[in-house]
C-alpha positions as a printed NumPy array, in Angstrom:
array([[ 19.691,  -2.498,  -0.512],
       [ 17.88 ,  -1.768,   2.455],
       [ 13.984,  -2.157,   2.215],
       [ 12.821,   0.364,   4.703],
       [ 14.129,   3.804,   5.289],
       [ 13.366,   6.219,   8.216],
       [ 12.819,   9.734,   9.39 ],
       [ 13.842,  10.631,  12.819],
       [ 16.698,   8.827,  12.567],
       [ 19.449,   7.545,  10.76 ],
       [ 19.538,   4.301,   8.818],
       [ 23.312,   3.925,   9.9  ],
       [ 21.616,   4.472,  13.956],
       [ 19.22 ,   1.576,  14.177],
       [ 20.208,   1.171,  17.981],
       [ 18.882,   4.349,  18.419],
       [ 15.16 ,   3.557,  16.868],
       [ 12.482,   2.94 ,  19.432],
       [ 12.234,  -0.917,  20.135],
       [  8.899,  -1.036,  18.838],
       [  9.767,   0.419,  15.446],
       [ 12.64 ,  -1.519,  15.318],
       [ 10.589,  -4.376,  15.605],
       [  7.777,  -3.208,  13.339],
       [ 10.778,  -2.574,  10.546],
       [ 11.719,  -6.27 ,  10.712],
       [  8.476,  -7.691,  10.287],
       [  8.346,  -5.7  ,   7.108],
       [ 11.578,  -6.485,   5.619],
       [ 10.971, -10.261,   6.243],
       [  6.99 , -10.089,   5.064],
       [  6.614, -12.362,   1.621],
       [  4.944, -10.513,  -1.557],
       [  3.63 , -11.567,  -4.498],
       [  5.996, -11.953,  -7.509],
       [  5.112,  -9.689, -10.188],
       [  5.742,  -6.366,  -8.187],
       [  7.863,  -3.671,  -8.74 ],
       [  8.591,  -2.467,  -5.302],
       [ 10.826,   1.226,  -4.081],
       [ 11.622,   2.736,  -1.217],
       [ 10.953,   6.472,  -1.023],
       [ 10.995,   9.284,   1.566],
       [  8.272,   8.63 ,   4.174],
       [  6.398,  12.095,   5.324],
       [  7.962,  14.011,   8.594],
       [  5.17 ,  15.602,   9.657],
       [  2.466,  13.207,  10.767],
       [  4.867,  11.229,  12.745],
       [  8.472,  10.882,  14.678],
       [  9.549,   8.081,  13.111],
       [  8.275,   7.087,   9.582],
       [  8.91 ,   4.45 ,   6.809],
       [  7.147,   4.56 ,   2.966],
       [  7.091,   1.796,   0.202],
       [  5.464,   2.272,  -3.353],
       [  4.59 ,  -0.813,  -5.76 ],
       [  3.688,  -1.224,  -9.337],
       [  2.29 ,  -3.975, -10.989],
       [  4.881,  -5.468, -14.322],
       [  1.309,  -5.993, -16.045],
       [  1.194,  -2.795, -17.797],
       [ -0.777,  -0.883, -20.887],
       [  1.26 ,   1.481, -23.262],
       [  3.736,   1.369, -20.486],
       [  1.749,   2.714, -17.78 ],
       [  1.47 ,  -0.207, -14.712],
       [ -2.07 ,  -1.5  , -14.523],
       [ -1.532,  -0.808, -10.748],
       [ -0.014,   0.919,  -8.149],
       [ -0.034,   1.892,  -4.736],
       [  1.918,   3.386,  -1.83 ],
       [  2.006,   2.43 ,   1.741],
       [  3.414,   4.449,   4.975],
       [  3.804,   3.295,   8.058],
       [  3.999,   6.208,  11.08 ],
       [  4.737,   5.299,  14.511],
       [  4.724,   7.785,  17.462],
       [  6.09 ,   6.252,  20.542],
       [  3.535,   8.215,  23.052],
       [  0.766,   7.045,  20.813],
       [ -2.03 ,   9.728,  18.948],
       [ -5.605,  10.189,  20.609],
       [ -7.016,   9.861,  16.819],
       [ -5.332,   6.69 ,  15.71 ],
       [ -5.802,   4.65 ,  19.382],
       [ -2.462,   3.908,  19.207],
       [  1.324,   4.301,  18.573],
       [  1.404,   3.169,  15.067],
       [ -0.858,   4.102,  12.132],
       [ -0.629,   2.49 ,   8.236],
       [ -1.926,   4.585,   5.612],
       [ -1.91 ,   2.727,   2.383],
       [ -3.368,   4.241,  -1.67 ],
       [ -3.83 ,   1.328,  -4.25 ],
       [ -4.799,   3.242,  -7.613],
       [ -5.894,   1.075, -11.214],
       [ -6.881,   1.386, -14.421],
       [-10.25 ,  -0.489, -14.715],
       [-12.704,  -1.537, -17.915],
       [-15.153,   1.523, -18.654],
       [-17.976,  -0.831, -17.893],
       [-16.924,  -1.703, -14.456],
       [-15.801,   1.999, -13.831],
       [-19.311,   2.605, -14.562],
       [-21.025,   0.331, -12.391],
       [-22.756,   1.803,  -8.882],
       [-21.569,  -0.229,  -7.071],
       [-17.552,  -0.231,  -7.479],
       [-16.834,   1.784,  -4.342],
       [-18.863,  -0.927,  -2.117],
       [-16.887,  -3.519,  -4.215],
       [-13.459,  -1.626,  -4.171],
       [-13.799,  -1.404,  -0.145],
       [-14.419,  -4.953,   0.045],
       [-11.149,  -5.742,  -1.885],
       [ -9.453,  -3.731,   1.26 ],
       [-11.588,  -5.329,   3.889],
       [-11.071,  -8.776,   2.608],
       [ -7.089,  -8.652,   1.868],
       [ -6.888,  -7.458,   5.771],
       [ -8.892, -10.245,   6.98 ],
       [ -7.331, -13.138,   4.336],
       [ -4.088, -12.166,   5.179],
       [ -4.956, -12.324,   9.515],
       [ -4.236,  -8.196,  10.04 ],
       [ -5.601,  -7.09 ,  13.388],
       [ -7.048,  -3.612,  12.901],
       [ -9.038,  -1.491,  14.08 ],
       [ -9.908,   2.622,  13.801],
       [-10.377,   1.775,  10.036],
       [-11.213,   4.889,   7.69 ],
       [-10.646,   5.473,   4.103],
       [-12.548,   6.586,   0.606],
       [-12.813,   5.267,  -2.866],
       [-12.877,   7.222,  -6.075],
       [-13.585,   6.602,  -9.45 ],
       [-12.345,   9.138, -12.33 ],
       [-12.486,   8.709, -15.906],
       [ -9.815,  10.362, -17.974],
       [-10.291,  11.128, -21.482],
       [ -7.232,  11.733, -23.961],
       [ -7.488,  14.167, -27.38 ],
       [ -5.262,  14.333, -29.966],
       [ -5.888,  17.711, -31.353],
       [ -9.708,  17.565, -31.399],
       [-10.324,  13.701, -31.722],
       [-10.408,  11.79 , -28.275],
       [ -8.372,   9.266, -28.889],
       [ -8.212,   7.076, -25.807],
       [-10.125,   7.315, -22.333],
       [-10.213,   4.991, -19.432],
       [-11.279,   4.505, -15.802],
       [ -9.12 ,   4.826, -12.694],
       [-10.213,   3.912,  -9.084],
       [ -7.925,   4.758,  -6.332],
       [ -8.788,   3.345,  -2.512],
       [ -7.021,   5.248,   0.297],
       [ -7.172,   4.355,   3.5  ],
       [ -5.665,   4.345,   6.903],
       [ -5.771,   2.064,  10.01 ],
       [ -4.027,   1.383,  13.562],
       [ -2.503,  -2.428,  13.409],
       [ -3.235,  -4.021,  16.944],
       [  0.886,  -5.527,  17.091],
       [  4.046,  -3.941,  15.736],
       [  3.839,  -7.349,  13.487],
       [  3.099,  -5.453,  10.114],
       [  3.909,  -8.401,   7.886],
       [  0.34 ,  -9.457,   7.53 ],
       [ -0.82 ,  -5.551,   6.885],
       [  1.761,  -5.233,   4.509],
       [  0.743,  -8.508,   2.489],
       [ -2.275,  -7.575,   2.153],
       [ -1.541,  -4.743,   0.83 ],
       [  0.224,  -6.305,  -1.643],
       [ -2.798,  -8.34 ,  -2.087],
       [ -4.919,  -5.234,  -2.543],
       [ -2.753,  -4.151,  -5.793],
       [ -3.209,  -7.185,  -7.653],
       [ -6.927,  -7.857,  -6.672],
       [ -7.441,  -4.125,  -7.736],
       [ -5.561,  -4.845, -11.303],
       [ -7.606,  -7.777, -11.921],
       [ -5.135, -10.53 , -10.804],
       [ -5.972, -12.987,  -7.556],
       [ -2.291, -12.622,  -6.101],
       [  0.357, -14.744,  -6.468],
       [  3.043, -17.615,  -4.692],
       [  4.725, -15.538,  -1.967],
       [  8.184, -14.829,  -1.873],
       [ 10.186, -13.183,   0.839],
       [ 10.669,  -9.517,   0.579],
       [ 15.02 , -10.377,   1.388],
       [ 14.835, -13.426,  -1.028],
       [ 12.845, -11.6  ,  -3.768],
       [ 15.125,  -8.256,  -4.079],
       [ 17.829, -10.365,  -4.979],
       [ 16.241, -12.281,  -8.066]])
C-alpha cells in the first residue's frame, strides 16, 4: 500500500519529485498515529499546487455507524514558493465531530475548538507560522415524516498553515491528535504509520 499519493507526478517516478517533497513524503509515511484511526489515501487537489498529497481519517468510535470524527489533511508544495503562504509548502487540514447539544451550545466552543488546533501543533513540536483557519458549529435536525426524531451538533475546524521544515511528521501527528481531542478522546500510544497499516 503506499501511504501518500501525488499529483504532478507519478507514484512509479519518485526520482523525478522535487527533493524537498520527496523528503516531506517520508516524514509522513514514517510519522506514528494514534491507534484507533481509520486512515485513506485519496486524490489530493491539482489546482492550488504542483505537487500535492491528501489523507482522510475517521475515528472507529462511531454512533449508528456514522464515525464520531473525521478529518482530512493536504499537504501542497510549490517548489518556487507562494507570496501568500511564505513559503514552498502549505498544510491545510478539516477535523469535523459530532458533539453533545449542550457543548454545541456553549459560546465559547469556537475559542475552545481553536485551542484544540493550537495546542495539538504546539504538544506535538510543529513549527508554523502564517496560521489561518475558522470554526463552525451546525446543528442538524432529523424528521421522520413530521416527528424529529434525532438532532445533534457538528463542529468542523479548518485551517491552513506553512510548516517551517519539510519534516511534516509532527504536523501530521497532531493532526491526528486534533481528531481524537475533537471526538472527546485524549489520543492514544503511537504507532508508526508503516507498522500500523499492516496490523
Amino acid at each position: 500500500m503506499t501511504f501518500i499519493s501525488t499529483t504532478g507526478a507519478s507514484q512509479d517516478a519518485t526520482p523525478g519529485l522535487p527533493p524537498r517533497f520527496e523528503e516531506a513524503l517520508l516524514s509522513l509515511r514514517d510519522a506514528p498515529r494514534p491507534r484507533r484511526l481509520i486512515l485513506d489515501e485519496v486524490p489530493a487537489p491539482k489546482r492550488l499546487a504542483p505537487y500535492a498529497a491528501a489523507l482522510t481519517a475517521e475515528t472507529t468510535d462511531n454512533e449508528a455507524g456514522t464515525p464520531i470524527a473525521s478529518g482530512r489533511l493536504v499537504v501542497l508544495h510549490d517548489p518556487d514558493g507562494q507570496d501568500a503562504w511564505d513559503g514552498d509548502f502549505r498544510i491545510v487540514v478539516m477535523a469535523r465531530a459530532r458533539l453533545d447539544q449542550e457543548i454545541g451550545a456553549d459560546p465559547l466552543l469556537g475559542t475552545a475548538a481553536w485551542s484544540w488546533l493550537t495546542e495539538a501543533l504546539d504538544e506535538a513540536g510543529a513549527g508554523y507560522h502564517a496560521l489561518v483557519g475558522t470554526v463552525t458549529s451546525v446543528m442538524s435536525e432529523t424528521f421522520g415524516g413530521l416527528e424529529l426524531t434525532d438532532s445533534c451538533t457538528h463542529a468542523e475546524i479548518r485551517a491552513s498553515w506553512t510548516p517551517t521544515t519539510p519534516d511534516l511528521g509532527p504536523h501530521l501527528a497532531a493532526w491526528y491528535a486534533l481528531i481524537h481531542v475533537a471526538a472527546g478522546h485524549e489520543p492514544l500510544s503511537a504507532t508508526p504509520l508503516s507498522l500500523a497499516t499492516n496490523q
